[in-house]
C-alpha positions, 0 to 999 in steps of 0.5 A, spaced: 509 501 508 510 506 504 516 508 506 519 500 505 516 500 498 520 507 496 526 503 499 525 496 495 524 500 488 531 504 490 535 498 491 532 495 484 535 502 480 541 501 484 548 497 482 545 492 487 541 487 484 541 480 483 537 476 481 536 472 488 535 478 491 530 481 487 525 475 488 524 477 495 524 483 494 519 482 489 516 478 494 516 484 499 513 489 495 508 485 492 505 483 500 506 491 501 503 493 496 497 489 497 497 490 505 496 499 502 490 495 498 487 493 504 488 499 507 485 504 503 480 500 501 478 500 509 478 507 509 474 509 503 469 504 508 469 509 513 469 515 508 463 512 506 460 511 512 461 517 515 458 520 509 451 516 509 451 517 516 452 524 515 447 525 509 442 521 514 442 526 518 441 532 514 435 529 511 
């Protein structure tokens, strides 16, 4: 995901850009940025988890 994102913000400081395409590309990088929003909240839940978990154990 990130990757693509890196790719998309290239393309807009390149010579390439137009207004059309801009727009999907804006369209993309918006979709992807909120993809990597679920993806890390996901995982901040599972560190979160496995630290009350933990904390439940030691006590």
């Amino acid at each position: 995901m990130n990757d693509e994102l890196g790719v998309i913000i290239a393309w807009f400081e390149s010579d390439k850009a137009n207004l059309d395409e801009a727009i999907k590309k804006y369209e993309q990088a918006n979709k992807l940025i909120t993809e990597m929003e679920a993806y890390l909240k996901t995982a901040a839940n599972k560190i979160k988890k496995i630290n009350t978990d933990s904390n439940k154990k030691t006590s």
